[in-house]
Z-matrix of the N, CA and C atoms (Angstrom, degrees):
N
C 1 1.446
C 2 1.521 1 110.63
N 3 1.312 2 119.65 1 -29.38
C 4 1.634 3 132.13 2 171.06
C 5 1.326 4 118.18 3 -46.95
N 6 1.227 5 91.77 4 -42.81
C 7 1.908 6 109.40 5 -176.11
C 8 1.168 7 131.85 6 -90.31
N 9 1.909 8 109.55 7 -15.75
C 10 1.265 9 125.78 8 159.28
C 11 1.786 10 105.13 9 -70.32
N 12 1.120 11 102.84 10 -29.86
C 13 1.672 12 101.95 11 -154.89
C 14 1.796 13 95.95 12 -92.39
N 15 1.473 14 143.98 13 -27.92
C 16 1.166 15 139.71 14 143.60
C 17 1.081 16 146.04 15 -37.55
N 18 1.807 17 101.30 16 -29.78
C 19 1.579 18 131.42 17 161.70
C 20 1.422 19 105.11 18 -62.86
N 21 0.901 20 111.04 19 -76.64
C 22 1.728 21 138.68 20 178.36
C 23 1.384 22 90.99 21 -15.57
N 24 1.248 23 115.48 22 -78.94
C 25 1.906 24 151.81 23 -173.53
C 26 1.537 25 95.66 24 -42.70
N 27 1.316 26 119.76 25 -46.46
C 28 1.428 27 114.23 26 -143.89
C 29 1.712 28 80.73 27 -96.81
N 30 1.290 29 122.95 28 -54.45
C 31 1.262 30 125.60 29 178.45
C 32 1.724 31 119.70 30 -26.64
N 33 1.315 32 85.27 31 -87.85
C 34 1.816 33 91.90 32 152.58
C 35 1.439 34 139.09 33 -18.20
N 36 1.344 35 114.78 34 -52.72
C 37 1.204 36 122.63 35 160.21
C 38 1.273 37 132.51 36 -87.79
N 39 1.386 38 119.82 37 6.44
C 40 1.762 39 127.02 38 151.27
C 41 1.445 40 105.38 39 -77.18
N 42 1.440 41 116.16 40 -64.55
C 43 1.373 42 131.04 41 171.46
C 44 2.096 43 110.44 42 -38.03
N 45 1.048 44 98.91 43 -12.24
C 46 1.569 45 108.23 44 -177.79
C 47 1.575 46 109.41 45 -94.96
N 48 1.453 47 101.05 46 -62.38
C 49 1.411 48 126.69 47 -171.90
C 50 1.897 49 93.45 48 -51.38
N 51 1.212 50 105.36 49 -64.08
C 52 1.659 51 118.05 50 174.33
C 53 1.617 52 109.84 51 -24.95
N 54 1.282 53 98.86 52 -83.97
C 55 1.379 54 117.66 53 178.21
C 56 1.267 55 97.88 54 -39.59
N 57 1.368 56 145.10 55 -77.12
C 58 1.526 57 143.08 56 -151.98
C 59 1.798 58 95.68 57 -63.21
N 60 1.449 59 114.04 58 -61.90
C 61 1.863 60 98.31 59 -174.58
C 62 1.573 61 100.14 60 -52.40
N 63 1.331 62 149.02 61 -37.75
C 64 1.259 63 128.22 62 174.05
C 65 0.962 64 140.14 63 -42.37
N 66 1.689 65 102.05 64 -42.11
C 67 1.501 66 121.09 65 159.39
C 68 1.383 67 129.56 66 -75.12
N 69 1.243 68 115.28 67 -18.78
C 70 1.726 69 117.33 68 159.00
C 71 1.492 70 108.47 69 -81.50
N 72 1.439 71 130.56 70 -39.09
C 73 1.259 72 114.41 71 167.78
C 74 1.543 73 118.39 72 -25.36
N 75 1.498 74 108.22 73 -63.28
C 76 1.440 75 131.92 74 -166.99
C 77 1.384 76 116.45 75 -53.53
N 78 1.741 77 109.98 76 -13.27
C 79 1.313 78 104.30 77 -160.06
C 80 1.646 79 119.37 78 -106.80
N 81 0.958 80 149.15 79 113.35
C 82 1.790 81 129.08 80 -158.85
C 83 1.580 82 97.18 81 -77.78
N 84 1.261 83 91.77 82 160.25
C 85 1.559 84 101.16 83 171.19
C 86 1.578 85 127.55 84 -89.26
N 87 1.587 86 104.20 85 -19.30
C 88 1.574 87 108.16 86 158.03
C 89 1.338 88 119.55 87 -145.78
N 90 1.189 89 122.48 88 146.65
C 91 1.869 90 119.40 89 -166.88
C 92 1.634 91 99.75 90 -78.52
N 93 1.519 92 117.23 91 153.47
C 94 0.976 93 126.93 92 -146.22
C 95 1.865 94 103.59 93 -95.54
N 96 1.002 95 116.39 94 130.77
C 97 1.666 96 113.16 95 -150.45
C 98 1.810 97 107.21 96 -39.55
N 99 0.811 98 123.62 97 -35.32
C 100 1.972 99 133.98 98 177.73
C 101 1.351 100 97.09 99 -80.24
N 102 1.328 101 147.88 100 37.45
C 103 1.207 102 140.66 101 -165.75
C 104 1.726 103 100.27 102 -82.18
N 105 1.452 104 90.88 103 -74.52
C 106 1.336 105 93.57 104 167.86
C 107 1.182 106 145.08 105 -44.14
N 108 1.619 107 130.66 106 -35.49
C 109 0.937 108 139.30 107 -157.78
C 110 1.707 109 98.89 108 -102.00
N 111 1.332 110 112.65 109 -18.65
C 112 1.763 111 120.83 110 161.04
C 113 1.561 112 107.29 111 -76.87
N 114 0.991 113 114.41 112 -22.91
C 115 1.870 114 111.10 113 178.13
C 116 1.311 115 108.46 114 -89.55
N 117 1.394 116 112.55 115 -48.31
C 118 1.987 117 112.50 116 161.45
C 119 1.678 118 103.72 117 -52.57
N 120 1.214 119 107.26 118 -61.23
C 121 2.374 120 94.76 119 -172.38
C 122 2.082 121 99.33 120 -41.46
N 123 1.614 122 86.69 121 -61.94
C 124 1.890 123 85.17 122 -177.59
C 125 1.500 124 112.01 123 -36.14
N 126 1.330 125 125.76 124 -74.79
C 127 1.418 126 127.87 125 -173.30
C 128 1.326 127 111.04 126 -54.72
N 129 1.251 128 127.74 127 -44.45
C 130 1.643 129 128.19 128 167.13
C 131 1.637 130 127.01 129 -36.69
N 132 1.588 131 89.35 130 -25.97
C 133 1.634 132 93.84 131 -160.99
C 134 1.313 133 82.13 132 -114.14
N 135 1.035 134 142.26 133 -42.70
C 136 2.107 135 118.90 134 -178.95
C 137 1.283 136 93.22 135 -72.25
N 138 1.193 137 147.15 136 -56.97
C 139 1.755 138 119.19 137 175.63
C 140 1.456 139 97.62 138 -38.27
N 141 1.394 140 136.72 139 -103.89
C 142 1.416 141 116.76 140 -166.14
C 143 1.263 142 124.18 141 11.42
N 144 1.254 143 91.00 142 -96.37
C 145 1.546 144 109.18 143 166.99
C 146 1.529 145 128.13 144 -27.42
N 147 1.272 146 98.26 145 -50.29
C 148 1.532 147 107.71 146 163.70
C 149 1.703 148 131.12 147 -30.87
N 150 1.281 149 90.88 148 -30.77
C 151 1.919 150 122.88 149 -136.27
C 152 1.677 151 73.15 150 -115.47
N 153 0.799 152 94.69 151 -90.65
C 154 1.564 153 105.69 152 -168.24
C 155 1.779 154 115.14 153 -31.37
N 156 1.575 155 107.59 154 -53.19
C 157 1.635 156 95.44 155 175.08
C 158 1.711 157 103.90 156 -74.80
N 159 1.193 158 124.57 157 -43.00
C 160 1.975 159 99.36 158 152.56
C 161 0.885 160 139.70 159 -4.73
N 162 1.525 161 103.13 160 -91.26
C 163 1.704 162 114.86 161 156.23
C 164 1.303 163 128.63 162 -14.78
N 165 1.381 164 105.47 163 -75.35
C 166 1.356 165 119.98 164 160.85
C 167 1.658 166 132.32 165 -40.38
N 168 0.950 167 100.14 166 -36.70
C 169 1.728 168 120.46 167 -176.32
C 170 1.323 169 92.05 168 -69.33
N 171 1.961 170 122.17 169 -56.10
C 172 1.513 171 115.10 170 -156.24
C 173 1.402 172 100.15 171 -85.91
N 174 1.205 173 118.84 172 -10.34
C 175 1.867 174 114.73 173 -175.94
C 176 1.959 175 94.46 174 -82.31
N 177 1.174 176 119.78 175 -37.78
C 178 1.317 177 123.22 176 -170.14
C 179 1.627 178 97.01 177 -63.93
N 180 1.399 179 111.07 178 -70.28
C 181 1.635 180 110.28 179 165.45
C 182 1.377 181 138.38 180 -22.65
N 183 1.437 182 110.18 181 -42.45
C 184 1.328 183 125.54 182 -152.79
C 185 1.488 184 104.77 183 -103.15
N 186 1.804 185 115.72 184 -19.72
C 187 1.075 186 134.27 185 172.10
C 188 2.015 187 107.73 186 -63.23
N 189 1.381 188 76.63 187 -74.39
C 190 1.563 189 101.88 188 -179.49
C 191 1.771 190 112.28 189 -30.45
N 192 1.315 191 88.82 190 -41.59
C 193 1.647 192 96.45 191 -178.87
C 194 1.413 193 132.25 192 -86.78
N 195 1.445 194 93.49 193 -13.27
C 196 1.107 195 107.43 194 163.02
C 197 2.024 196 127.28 195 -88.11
N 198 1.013 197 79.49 196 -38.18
C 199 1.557 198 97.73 197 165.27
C 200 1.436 199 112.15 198 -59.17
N 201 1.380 200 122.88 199 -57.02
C 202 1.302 201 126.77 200 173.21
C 203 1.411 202 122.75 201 -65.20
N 204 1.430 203 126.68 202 -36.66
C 205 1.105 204 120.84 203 151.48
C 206 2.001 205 123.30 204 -61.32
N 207 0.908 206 133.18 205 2.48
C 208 1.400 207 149.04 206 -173.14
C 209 2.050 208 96.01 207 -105.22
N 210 0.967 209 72.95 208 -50.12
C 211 1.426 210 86.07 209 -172.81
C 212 1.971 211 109.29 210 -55.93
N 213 0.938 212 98.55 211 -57.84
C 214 1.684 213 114.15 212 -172.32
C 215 1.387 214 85.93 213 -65.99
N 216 1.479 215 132.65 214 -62.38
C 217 1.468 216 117.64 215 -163.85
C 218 1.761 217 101.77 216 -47.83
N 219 1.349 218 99.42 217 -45.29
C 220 1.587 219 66.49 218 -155.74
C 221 1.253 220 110.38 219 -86.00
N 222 1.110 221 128.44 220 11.18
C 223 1.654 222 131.92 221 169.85
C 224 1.819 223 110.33 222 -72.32
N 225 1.597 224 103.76 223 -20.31
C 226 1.408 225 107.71 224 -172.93
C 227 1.446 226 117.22 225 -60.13
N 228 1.210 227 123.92 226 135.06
C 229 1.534 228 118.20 227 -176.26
C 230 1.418 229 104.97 228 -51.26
N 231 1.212 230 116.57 229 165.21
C 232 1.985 231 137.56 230 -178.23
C 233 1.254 232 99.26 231 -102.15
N 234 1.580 233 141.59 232 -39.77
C 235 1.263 234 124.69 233 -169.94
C 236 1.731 235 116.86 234 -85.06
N 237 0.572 236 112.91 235 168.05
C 238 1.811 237 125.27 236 -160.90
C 239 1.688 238 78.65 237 -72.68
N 240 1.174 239 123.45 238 167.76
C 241 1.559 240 143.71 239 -143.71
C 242 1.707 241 91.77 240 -158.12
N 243 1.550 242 100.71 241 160.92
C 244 1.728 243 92.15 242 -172.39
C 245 1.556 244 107.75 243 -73.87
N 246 1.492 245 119.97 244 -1.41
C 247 2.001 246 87.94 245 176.72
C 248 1.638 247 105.08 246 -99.13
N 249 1.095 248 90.10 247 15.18
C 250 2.036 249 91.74 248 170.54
C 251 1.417 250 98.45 249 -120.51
N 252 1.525 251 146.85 250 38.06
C 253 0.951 252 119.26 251 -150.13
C 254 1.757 253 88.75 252 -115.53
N 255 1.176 254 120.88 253 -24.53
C 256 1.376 255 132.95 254 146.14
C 257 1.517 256 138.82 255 -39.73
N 258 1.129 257 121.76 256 -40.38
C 259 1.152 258 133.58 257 175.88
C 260 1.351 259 132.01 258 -58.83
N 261 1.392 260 120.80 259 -0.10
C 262 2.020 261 109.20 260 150.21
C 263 0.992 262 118.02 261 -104.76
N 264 1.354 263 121.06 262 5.70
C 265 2.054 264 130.31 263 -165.84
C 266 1.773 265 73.74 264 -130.07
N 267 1.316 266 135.75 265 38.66
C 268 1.454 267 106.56 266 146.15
C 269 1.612 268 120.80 267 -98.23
N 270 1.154 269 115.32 268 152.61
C 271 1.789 270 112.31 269 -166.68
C 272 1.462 271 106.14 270 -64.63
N 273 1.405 272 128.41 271 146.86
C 274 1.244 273 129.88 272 -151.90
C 275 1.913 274 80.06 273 -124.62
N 276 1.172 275 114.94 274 139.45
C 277 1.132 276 118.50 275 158.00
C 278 1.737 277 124.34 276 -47.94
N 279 1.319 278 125.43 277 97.40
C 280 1.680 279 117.61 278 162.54
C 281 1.188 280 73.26 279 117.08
N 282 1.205 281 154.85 280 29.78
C 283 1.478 282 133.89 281 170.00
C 284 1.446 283 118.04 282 -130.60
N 285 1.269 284 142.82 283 -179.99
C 286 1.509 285 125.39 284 -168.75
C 287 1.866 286 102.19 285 -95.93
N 288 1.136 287 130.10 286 160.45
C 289 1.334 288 118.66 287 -171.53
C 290 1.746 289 105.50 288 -79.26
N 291 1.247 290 109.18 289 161.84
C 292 1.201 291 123.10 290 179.15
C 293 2.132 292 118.48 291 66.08
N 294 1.041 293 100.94 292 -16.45
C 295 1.310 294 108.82 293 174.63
C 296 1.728 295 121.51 294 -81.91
N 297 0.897 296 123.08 295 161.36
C 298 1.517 297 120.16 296 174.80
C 299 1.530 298 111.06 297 -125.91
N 300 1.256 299 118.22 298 141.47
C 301 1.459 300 120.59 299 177.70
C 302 1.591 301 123.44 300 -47.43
């Protein structure tokens, strides 16, 4: 059972060792003199972008809502509706009740 369990152990830790030089392969040993100033352009330009499909998003929104509100007005009926349905038979100051000028 000693010798199963050393295998096991030893296995594992090739399979480890492996994995880790793969990952140092991957890694440089010094960043390349423009390093930075290529990671500032990258981040510079998805903010843009950022901004820009925003923009876009709230002009698309702001359209829409406006349109749709345009829309309903003028679908609204023209004749007076029952909470205006009062309003030429209301008493006019200096005048006799129920009559209209």
């Amino acid at each position: 059972m000693t010798n199963d369990h050393f295998t096991e152990q030893d296995r594992t830790e090739r399979e480890l060792r492996a994995a880790l030089e793969t990952l140092a392969d991957g890694v440089s040993a010094a960043p390349t003199p423009d390093a930075y100033r290529t990671a500032r352009g990258d981040w510079l330009r998805r903010e843009r972008r950022r901004r820009l499909v925003l923009a876009v998003l709230i002009t698309v929104v702001f359209t829409l809502a406006t349109l749709i509100g345009l829309w309903v007005l003028n679908h609204a009926p023209s004749e007076p509706g029952v909470i205006f349905s009062g309003t030429r038979s209301a008493m006019i100051p200096g005048t006799m009740s129920g009559t209209s000028p």
